[in-house]
C-alpha positions in Angstrom: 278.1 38.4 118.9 277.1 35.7 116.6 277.2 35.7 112.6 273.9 37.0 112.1 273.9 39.7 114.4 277.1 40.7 113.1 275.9 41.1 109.4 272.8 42.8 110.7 275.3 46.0 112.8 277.4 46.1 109.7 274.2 46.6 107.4 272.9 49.3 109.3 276.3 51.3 109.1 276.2 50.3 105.8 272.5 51.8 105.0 272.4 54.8 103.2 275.2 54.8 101.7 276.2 53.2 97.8 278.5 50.4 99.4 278.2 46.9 99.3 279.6 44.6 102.3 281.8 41.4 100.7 281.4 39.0 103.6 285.4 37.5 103.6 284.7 33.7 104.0 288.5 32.6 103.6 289.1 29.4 105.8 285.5 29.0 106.8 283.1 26.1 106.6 280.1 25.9 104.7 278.2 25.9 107.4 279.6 29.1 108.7 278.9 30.6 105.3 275.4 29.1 105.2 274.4 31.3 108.6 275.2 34.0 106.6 273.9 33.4 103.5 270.6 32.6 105.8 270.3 36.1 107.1 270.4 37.6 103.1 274.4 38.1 103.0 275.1 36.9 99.2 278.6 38.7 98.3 281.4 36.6 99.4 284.9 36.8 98.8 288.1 34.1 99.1 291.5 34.4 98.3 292.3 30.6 97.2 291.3 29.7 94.2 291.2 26.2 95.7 289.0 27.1 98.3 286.8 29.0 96.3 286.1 26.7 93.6 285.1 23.8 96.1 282.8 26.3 97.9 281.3 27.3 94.3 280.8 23.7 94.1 278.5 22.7 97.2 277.1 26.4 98.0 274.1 28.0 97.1 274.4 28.9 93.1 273.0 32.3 93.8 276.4 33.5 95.4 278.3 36.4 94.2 281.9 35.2 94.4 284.9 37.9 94.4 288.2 36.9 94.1 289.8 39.0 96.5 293.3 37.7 96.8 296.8 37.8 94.8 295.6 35.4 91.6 297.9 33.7 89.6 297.5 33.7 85.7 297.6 29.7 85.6 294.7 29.5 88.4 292.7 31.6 85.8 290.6 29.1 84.0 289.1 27.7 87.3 287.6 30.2 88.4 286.5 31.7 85.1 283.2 29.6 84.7 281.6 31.6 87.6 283.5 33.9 89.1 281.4 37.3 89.7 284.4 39.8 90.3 288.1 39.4 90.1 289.5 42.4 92.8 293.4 42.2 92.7 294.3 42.6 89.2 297.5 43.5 89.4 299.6 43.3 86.1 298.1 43.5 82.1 299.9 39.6 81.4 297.0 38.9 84.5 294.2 40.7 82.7 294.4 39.2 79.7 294.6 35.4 81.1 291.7 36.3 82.3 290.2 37.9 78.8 291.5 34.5 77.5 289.9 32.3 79.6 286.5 34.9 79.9 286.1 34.1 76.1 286.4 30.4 76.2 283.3 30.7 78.6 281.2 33.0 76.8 281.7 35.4 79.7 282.5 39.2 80.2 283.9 39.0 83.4 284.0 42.2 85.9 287.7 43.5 87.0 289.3 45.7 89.5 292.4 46.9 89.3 294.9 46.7 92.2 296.6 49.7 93.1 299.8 49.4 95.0 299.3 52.9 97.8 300.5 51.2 100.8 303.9 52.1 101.9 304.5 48.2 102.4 306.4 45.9 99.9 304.6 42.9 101.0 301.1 44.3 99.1 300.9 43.5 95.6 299.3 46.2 92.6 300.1 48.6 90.1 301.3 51.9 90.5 299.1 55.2 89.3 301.6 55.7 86.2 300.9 51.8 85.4 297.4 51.9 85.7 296.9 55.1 83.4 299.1 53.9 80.7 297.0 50.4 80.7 293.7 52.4 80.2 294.9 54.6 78.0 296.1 51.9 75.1 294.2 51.7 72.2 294.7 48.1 71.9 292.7 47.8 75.3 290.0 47.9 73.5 290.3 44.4 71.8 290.1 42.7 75.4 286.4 42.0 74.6 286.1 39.7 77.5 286.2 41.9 80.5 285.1 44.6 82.3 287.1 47.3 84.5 284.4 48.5 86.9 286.9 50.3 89.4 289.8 50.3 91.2 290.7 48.0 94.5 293.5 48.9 97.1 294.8 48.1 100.9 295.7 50.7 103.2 299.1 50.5 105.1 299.1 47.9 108.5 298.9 51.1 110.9 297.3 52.9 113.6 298.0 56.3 112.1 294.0 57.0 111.0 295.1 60.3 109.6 297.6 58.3 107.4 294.6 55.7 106.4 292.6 57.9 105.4 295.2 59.7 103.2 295.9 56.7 101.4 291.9 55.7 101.1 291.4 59.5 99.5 294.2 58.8 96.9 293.0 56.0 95.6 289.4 57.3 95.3 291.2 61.1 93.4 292.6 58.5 91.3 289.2 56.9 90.1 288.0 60.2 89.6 291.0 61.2 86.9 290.5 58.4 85.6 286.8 57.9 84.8 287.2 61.5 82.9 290.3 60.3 81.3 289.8 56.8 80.1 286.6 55.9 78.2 285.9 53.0 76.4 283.5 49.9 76.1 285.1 47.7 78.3 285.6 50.5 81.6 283.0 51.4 83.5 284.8 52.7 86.7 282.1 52.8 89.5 283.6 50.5 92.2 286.1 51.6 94.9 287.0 48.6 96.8 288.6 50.1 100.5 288.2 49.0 103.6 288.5 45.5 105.7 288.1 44.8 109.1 290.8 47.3 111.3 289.8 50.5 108.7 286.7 49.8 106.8 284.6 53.2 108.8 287.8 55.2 107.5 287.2 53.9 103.9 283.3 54.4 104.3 284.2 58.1 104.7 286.7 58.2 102.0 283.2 56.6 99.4 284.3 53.1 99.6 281.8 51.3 97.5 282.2 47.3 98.7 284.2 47.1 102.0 285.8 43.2 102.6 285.0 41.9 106.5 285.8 38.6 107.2 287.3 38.2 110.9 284.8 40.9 112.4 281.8 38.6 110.7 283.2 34.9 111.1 286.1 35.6 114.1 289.7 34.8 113.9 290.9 32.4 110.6 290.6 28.9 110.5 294.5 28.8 109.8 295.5 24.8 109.8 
């Protein structure tokens, strides 16, 4: 199945429902992208900053691009010009780097905050505890810069569906609390990013709004 008709079956699971697809272009070419962006597919997401500011370069300038991987706080500033949503916000020291370099541009930029659920070391995010105290502050309100529009989290790397879907449904209880909890002018919680490749019809049931597909749409990474 080609790139087009790829997009095409995901959009029709997809229809209906209040979730967007992030087409996951890491390690592709242009080109590759460009048959996507051809059939209407304008969300896509990298997790280089590298990468993603040389694509922002030469593609189409009506891209959405999400940062989707681990960022550090010194890549901040290259991607701040344009980038449409930052996923993996894992610590405060990140968030405001990026409220630093937001204001230099004359940009609010959109946010989600990574929650650590997966019982995996490797995966990177903040625990519930972490993420409540953050909102809660009173000095959050003087990050003028950004937005949090939701929360963003992985799964654990297993088979056990049952077990996916229990950590899918935590993360989505968790918005809930916390969009009656924490209120201010700069959170808007509305997005629930869940869901890749192996799991994303698990987080479609659990009300993933934006689901991140990259192998399924462009086959197996370009690793060199």
């Amino acid at each position: 199945m080609d790139i087009a008709e790829t997009l095409l079956k995901i959009n029709q699971e997809l229809s209906g429902s209040n979730c967007q697809l992030v087409a996951v272009s890491k390690t592709k070419s242009s080109e590759s992208i460009m048959e996507a962006y051809n059939v209407g597919q304008r969300i896509f997401g990298e997790n280089k900053v590298q990468e993603l500011t040389k694509k922002y370069e030469t593609l189409p300038k009506d891209i959405k691009w999400h940062m989707i991987g681990h960022l550090q706080s010194n890549k901040v500033k290259y991607i701040a010009p344009f980038v449409n949503l930052i996923h993996a916000v894992d610590s405060e020291k990140l968030l405001a780097t990026i409220n630093k370099e937001a204001k230099k541009n004359e940009r609010v930029i959109d946010c989600l905050l990574q929650i650590h659920i997966a019982k995996e070391e490797s995966k990177f995010g903040m625990n519930e505890i972490e993420i409540h105290s953050l909102l809660s502050k009173e000095s959050f309100a003087n990050y003028k810069n950004i937005k949090i529009v939701g929360l963003m989290g992985m799964a654990t790397n297993t088979t056990d569906e049952n077990k996916i879907a229990s950590e899918f449904s935590g993360i989505k209880v968790l918005l809930e609390k916390l969009k009656s909890e924490c209120q201010s002018e700069n959170i808007n919680l509305k997005e629930l990013s869940i869901g890749m490749s192996g799991d994303y019809k698990i987080a479609l049931k659990e009300g993933s709004t934006m689901i991140r597909i990259g192998s399924t749409i462009f086959g197996a990474r370009n690793y060199p």
